[in-house]
C-alpha positions in Angstrom: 92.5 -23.4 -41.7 88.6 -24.6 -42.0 87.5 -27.6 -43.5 86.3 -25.4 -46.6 89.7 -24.3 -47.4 91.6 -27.5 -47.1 88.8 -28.7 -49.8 89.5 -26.0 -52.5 93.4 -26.9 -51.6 92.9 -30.2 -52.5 90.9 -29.3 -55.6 94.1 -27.0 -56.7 96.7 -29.7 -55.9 94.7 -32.0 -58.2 94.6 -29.3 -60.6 97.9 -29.0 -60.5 98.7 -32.9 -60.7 96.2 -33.2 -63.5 98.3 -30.5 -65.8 101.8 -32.2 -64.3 100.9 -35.9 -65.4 99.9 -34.0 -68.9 102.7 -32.1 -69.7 105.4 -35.4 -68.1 103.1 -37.6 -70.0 102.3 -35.9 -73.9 100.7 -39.1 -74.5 97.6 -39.2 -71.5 97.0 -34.9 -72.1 94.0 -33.6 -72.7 94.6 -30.0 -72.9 95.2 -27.6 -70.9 91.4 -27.3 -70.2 90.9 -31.1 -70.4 93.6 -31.4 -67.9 92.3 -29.0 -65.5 88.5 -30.5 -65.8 89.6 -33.7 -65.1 91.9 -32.9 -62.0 89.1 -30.9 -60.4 86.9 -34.4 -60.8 89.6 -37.1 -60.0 90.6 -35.0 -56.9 86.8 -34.4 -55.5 85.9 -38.4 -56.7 88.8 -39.7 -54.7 89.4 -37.9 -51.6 85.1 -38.6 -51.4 86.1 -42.1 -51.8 89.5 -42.7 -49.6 88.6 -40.1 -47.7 86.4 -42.3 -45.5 89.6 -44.1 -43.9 89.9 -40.7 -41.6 91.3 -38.2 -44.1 88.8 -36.0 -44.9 88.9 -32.2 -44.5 86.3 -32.7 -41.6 88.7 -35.3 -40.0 92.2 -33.0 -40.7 90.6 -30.5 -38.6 88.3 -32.1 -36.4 90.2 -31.4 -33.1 90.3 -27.2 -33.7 94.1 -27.5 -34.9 95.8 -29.6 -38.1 96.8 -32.9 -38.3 99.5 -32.6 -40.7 99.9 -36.3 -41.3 96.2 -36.7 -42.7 97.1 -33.2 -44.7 99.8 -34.7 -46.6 97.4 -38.2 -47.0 95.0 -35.7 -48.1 97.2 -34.0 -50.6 99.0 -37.0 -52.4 95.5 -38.9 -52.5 94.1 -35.7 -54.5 97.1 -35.4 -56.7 97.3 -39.1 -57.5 93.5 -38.9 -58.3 94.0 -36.1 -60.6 96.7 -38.2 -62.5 94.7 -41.0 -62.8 91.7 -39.4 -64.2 93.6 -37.8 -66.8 95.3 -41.2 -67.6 91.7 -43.3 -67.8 89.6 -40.3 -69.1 92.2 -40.0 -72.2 92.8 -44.2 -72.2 88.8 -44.5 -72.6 88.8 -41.3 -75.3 91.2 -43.3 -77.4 89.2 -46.7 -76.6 86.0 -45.0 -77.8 87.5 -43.5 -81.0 89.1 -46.9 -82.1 85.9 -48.6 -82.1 83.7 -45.7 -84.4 
């Protein structure tokens, strides 16, 4: 597995943990397209961010084989990005239409 694909992995787990926190939380969704927007964002902004501490794709592959442990860092930092953006994008959407 190349550096590439463990990227557009991590863009569909936070995808996919962008739709979950919608559809378990009603409350934070944005759609299913608002959902899917914002976990492709959340996921790329915060394993860019975190993924300086030595969890990057370039690091999870960085000795010709996997390192499984950075994987799963890899994968639960992109999910719980997802969720997060979802949960701030649709706070600040509610902020902003309180205040017009």
């Amino acid at each position: 597995m190349t550096a590439t694909l463990i990227s557009l992995f991590s863009i569909v787990i936070g995808i996919a943990g962008a739709n979950l926190t919608g559809f378990i939380f009603k409350k934070y969704s944005l759609g299913l397209i608002g959902n899917t927007i914002a976990g492709a964002f959340g996921s790329v902004f915060f394993i860019k961010f975190f993924g300086r501490f030595g969890f990057d794709p370039a690091a999870i592959t960085s000795l010709g084989n996997i390192n499984f442990r950075l994987f799963l860092i890899n994968t639960i930092v992109s999910f719980l990005g997802a969720a997060i953006a979802v949960i701030s994008i649709q706070k600040l959407k509610t902020k902003m239409n309180k205040h017009s």
